[in-house]
Each structure stands twice: as C-alpha cells, then as structure tokens.
N, C-alpha and C positions, 0 to 999 in steps of 0.2 A: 738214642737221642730223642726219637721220636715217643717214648713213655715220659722221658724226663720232660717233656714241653704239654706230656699232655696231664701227668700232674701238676704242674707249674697252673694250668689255666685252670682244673678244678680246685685247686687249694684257693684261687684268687675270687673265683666265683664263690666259692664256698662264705670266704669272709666278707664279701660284699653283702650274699644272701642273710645271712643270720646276723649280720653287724646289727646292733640295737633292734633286736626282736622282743615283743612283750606279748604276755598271754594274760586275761584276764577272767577273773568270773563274779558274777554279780547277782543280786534280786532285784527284780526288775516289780515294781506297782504300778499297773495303770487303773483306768476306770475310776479315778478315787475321786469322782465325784457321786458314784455311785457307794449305793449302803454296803454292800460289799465288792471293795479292791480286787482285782487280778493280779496274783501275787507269782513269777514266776522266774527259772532262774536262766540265767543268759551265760553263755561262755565266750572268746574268742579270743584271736591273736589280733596282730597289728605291727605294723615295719617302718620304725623310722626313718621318712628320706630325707632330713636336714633336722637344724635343732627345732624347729615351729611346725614341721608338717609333717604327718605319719598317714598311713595308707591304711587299712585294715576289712575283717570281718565280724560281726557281730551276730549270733544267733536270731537276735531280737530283731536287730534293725537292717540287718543286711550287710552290705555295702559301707564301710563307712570311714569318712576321711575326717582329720582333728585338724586344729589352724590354731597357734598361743594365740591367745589376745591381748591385752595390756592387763593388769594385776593378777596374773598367775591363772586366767580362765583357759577354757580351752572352750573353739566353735566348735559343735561336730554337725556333720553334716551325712546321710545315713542315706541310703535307697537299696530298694529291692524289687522282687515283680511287679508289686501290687501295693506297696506306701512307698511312703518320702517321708525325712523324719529331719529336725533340725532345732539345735540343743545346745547347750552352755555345760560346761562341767568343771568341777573344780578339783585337785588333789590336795587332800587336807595332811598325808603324811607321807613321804616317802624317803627311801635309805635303803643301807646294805652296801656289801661290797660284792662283787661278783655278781651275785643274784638280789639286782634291785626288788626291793618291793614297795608297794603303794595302796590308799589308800583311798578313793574317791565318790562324790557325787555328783550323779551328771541330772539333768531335766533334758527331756526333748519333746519336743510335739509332732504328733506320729499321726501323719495326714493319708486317707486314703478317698481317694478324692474330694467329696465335698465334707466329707466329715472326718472330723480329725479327735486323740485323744492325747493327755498329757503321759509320760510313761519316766518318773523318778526310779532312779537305779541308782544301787551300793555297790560298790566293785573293788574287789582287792585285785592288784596286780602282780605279776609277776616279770620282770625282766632282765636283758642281759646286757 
C-alpha cells in the first residue's frame, strides 16, 4: 500500500511540475547603437503558473518572470548577479497541438548599474 501512495504522490507531482512547461531559444542584439551589434544566442525554459504569469530562466538575462498585459504583450522582467533587465515582448505566431510552438519578439533594457544597454531578441518557442 505504501508504493501505491508513493506513486500516487510522484505521478501528481509529476503533472503539476511539467504542466505548461516551454523551452525557447533566440538571437539576442545588443549594443546596436554601436557600428557593430553583439549578436548572440540565448536558450531557456519557463513554467506557467496561471494563464498571465510564468516563472522562468534565460541564458541572457537570468532570472526571468513574464506578466500578459493588455493587447497580447507580455512584461518580462529579468535579474541575475550583476544586471536587471526589464522588457515588452510580443508573440507574432503561435499553434500546434501537443507541442505548442511560437514565435516572438521581445525588447529589454538590461541595466548594470548606472549603465544600461537595449538587447532585441527573436525567439522560437517550444511547448507543452
């Protein structure tokens, strides 16, 4: 009895943990105010916990939490050791069944203390 109660709680855990999970990877440009862009590319996941707020990680930016806004945006809001970053982004496609996919551009401004830089990223996503 005591296997069957202790499947019962990873099967439950299980689907709580992976429920609405997405993985993404993107090109990330900053610097582009300079004659040549930093042109580099970002990976990471992220975990839905309601339909407007998701938790996640970002190669790039660290730490980073999304919030809907009104007309389909998304806040993100990013930290790591040593910046803060805080950003708009948009999904210009997404679909599928089973294995959602998407397709987005996000802006953030990626502050490391007094000095801050803009950093445009292209990101397909992947989710479930």
């Amino acid at each position: 009895m005591k296997m069957v109660k202790n499947i019962a709680i990873v099967a439950c855990a299980a689907s709580f943990m992976f429920a609405n999970v997405s993985f993404h990877m993107g090109n990330n440009y900053s610097g582009l105010d300079a004659d040549a862009p930093t042109v580099t590319t970002s990976y990471g996941a992220s975990w839905s916990l309601n339909g407007t707020t998701s938790v996640g990680f970002d190669s790039q930016l660290g730490m980073l939490m999304t919030f809907a806004v009104p007309a389909g945006v998304s806040l993100r809001m990013g930290w790591d050791a040593g910046t803060t970053s805080i950003g708009l982004g948009f999904t210009w496609w997404s679909g599928g069944d089973g294995l959602n996919t998407s397709i987005s551009t996000n802006y953030d401004m990626v502050g490391t203390g007094a000095a801050s830089d803009g950093n445009l990223s292209m990101s397909v996503g992947f989710g479930f």
